[in-house]
C-alpha positions as CSV (number, residue, x, y, z in Angstrom):
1,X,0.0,0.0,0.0
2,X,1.4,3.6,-0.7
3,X,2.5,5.6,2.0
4,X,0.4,9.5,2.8
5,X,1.3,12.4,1.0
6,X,3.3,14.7,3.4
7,X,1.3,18.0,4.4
8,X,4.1,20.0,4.1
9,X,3.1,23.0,6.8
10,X,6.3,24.8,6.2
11,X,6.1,25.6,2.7
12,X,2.3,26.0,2.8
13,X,3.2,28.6,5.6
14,X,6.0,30.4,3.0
15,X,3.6,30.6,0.4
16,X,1.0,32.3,2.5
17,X,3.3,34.5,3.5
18,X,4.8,35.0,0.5
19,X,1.0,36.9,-0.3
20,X,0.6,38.7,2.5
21,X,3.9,40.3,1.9
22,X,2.7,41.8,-0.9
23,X,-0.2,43.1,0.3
24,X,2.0,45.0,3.1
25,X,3.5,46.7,0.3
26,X,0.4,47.8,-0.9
27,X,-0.8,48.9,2.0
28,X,2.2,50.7,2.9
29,X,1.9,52.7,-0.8
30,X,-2.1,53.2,0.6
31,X,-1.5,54.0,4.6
32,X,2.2,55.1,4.8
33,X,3.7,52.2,7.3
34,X,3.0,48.8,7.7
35,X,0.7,46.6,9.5
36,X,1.6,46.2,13.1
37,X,1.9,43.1,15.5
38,X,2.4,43.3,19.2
39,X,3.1,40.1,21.4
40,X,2.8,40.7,25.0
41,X,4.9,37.2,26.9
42,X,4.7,36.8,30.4
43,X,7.7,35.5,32.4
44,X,10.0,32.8,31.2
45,X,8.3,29.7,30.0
46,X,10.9,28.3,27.2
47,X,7.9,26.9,24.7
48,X,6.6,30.5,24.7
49,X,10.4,32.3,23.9
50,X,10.6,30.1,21.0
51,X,7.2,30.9,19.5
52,X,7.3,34.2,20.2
53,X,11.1,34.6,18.4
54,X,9.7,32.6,15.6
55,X,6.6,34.8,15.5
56,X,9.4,37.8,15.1
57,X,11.0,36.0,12.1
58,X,8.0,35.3,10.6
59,X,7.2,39.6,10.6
60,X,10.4,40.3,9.4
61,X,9.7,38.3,6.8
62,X,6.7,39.9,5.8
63,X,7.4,43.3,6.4
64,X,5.6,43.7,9.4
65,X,6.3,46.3,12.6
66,X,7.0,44.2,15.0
67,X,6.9,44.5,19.5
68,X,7.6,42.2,21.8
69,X,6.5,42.9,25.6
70,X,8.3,40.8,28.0
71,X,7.6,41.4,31.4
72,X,8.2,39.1,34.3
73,X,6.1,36.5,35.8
74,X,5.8,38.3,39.0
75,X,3.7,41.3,36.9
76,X,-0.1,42.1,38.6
77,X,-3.3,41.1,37.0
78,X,-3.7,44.9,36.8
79,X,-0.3,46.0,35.5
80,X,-0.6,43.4,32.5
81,X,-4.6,44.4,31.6
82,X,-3.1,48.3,31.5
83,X,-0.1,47.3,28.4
84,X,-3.5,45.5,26.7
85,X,-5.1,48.4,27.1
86,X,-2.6,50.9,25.7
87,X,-1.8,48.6,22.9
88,X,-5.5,48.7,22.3
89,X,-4.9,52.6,21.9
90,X,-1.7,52.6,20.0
91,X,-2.1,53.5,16.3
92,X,0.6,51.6,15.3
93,X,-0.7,48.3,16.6
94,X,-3.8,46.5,14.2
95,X,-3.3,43.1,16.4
96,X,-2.3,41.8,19.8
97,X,-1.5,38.7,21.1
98,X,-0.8,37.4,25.0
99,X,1.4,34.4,24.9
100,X,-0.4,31.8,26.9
101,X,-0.4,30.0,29.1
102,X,-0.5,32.6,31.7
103,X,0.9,32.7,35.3
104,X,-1.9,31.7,37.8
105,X,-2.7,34.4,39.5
106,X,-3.3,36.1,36.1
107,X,-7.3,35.2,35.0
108,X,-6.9,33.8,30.9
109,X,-10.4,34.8,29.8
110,X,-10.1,38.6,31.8
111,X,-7.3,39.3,29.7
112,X,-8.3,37.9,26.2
113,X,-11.7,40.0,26.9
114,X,-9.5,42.9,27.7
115,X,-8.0,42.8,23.8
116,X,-10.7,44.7,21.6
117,X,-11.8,42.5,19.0
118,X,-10.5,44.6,16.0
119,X,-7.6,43.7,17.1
120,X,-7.7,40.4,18.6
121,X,-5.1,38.4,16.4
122,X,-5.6,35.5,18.1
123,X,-9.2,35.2,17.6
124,X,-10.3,33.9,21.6
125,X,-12.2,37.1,21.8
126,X,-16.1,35.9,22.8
127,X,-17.2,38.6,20.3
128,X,-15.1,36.7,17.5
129,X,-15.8,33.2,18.7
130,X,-19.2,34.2,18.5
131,X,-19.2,35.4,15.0
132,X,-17.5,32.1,14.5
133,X,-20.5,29.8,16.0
134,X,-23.2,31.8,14.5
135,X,-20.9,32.5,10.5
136,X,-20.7,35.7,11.0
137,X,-17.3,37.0,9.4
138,X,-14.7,38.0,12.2
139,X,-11.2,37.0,13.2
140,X,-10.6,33.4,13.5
141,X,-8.4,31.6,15.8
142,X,-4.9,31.2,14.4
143,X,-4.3,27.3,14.5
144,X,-8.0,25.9,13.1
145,X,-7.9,28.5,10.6
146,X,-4.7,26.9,9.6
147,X,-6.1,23.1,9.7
148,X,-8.7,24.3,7.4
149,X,-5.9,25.7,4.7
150,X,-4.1,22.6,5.0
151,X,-7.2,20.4,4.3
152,X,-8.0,22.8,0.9
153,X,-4.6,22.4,0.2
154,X,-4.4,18.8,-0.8
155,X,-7.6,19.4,-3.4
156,X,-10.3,16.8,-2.2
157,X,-13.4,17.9,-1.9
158,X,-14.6,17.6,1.8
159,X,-18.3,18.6,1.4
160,X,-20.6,15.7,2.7
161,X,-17.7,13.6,4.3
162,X,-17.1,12.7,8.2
163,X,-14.8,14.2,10.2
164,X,-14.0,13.5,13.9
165,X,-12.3,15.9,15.7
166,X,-10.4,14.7,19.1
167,X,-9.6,17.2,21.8
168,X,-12.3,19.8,23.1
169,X,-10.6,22.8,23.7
170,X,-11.7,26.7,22.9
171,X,-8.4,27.5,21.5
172,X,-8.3,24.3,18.6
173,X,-10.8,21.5,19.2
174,X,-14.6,24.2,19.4
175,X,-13.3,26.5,16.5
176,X,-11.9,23.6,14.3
177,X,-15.4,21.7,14.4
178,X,-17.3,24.6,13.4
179,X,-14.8,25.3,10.2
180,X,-15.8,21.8,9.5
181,X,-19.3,22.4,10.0
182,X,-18.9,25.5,7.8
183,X,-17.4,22.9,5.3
184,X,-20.6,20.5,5.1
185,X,-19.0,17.9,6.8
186,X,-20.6,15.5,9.1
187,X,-18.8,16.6,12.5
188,X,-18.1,14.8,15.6
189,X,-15.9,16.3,18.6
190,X,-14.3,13.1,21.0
191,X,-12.0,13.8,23.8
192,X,-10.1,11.1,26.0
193,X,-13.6,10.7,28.1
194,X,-15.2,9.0,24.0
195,X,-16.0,5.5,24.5
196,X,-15.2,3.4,21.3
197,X,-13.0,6.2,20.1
198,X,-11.0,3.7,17.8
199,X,-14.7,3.0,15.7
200,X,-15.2,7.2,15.9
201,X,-11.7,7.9,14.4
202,X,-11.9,4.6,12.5
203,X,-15.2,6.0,10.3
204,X,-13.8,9.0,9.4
205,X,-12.7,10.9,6.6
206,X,-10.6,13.7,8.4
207,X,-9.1,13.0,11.7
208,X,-8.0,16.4,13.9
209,X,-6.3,15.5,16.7
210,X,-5.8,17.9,19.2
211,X,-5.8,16.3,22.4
212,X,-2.5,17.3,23.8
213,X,-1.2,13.0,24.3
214,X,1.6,11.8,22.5
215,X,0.5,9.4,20.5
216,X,-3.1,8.7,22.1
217,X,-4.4,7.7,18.4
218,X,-3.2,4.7,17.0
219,X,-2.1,4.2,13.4
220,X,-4.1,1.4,12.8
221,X,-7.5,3.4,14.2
222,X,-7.0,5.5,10.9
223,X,-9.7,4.7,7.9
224,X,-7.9,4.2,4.6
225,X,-7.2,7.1,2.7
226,X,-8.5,9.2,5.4
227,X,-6.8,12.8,6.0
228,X,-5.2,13.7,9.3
229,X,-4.1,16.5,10.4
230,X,-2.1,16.3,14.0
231,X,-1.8,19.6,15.8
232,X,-0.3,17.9,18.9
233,X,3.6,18.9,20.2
234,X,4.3,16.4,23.2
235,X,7.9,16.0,24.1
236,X,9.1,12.4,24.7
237,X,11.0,11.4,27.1
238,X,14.1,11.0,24.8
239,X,13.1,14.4,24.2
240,X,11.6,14.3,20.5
241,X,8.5,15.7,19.6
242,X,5.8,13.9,18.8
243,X,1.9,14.4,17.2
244,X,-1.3,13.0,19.3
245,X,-0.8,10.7,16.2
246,X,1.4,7.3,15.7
247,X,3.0,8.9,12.5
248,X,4.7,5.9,11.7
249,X,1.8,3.7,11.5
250,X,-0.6,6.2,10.7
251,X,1.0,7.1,7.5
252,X,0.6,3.6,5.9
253,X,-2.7,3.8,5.9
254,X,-3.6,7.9,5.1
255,X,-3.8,9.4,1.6
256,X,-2.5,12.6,3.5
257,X,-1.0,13.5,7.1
258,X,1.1,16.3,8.6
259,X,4.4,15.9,10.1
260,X,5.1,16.9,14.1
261,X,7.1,19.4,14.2
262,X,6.7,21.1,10.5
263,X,3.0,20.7,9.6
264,X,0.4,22.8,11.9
265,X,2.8,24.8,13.9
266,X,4.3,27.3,10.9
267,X,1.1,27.3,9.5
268,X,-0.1,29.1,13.1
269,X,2.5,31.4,12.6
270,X,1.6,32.1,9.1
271,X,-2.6,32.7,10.3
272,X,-1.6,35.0,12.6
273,X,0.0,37.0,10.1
274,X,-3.1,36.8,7.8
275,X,-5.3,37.9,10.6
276,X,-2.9,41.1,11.9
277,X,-3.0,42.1,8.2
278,X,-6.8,41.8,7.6
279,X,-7.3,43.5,10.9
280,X,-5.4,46.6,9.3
281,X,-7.1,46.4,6.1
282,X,-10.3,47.0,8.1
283,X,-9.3,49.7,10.3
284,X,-8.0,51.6,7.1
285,X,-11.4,50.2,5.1
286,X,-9.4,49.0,2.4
């Protein structure tokens, strides 16, 4: 049996942001400067300095202004909710984005309702996640928005087919099974509570896996030809990375499957981007 086409995320990612570079270069010949991104990290959680440096890259790339706000873990509630709040009045910022997860003593959902939602790269904002459940138009969040890009990418048509989406979560699993929805695909969301969740993943078209457990789904679960897309990033204890996914096995029996690390994580990147700029282009009405 053939092995699954690679998903490639990173040069899906390059090629998105090879567009949106060009339409900072029109907007700079329209508004005068380019669209701006501000990242706001909390203390020093090592997972969260290399996203945010590879967020920086990715804005160099692109043309993009570009701050970082790094303020120690010790910060109050307060002190952090008053940067949001003058980065929601600063004319050179179109989005913000907090680099979770957050100290404990700082409330998650106080601060991503802080954010206004014009400029809510991220796309947690309830007003935006609301727009998302009922189809209105508004910012989506960064990594579903980038499942769904990878799933157009490989051409088949997904309209009427069954996907199963494992993990629950507001930032991935929610969002991504209304994208599908907004697909026509026949949805179901499991988590590690599903009972029989080898039969649910083993009936379906598209697998997301998003569950945050190396390896929880096994290859051989996977229906033939099926698509998956693995936004897991679990460290092993030999310290490689792996996908919710058994890649290995998985990939003998897919017609298409991303790679951990180099599928969904660039392609994050590469969303966020897409959003910062669209939020300019609305500010500016363009």
């Amino acid at each position: 049996m053939s092995q699954a086409q690679i998903i490639d995320g990173k040069l899906l990612a390059l090629e998105i942001e090879g567009h949106i570079a060009k339409e900072v270069e029109e907007f700079k010949t329209k508004i005068g400067f380019a669209p701006g991104l501000a990242v706001v990290r909390v203390g020093n959680d090592e997972a969260s300095k290399v996203y945010v440096r590879n967020k920086e890259l990715a804005c160099k790339r692109v043309g993009f202004h570009s701050e970082h706000h790094h303020v120690p873990e010790t910060i109050s509630e307060n002190d952090l909710l008053k940067i949001i709040q003058a980065l929601n009045k600063d004319s050179k910022i179109h989005g913000i984005l907090v680099q979770l997860p957050l100290p404990k003593h700082i409330s998650e959902s106080k601060v991503i309702d802080t954010i206004i939602p014009e400029k809510d790269a991220d796309g947690f904002h309830p007003m935006n996640m609301g727009n998302l459940l009922i189809g209105k138009p508004g910012t989506l969040p960064c990594t579903p928005y980038g499942v769904i890009k990878m799933l157009e990418s490989t051409g088949v048509s997904l309209e009427g087919k069954d996907a199963v989406v494992v993990g629950r979560s507001n930032i991935v699993g929610k969002p991504a099974a209304l994208l599908l929805l907004q697909k026509s695909m026949t949805v179901t969301i499991a988590h590690s509570k599903t009972k029989n969740l080898a039969e649910v993943v083993g009936r379906s078209d598209v697998v997301i896996a998003a569950v945050g457990k190396a390896k929880m789904i096994s290859g051989e679960w996977i229906k033939p030809g099926a698509i998956v897309i693995d936004v897991g990033i679990n460290r092993l204890p030999d310290g490689k990375l792996s996908g919710d996914v058994d890649f290995e096995e998985a990939k003998k029996r897919a017609a298409f499957i991303t790679p951990v690390p180099g599928g969904v994580g660039p392609m994050t990147i590469a969303m966020l981007l897409q959003n910062t700029l669209e939020c300019a282009q609305k500010y500016y009405k363009l």
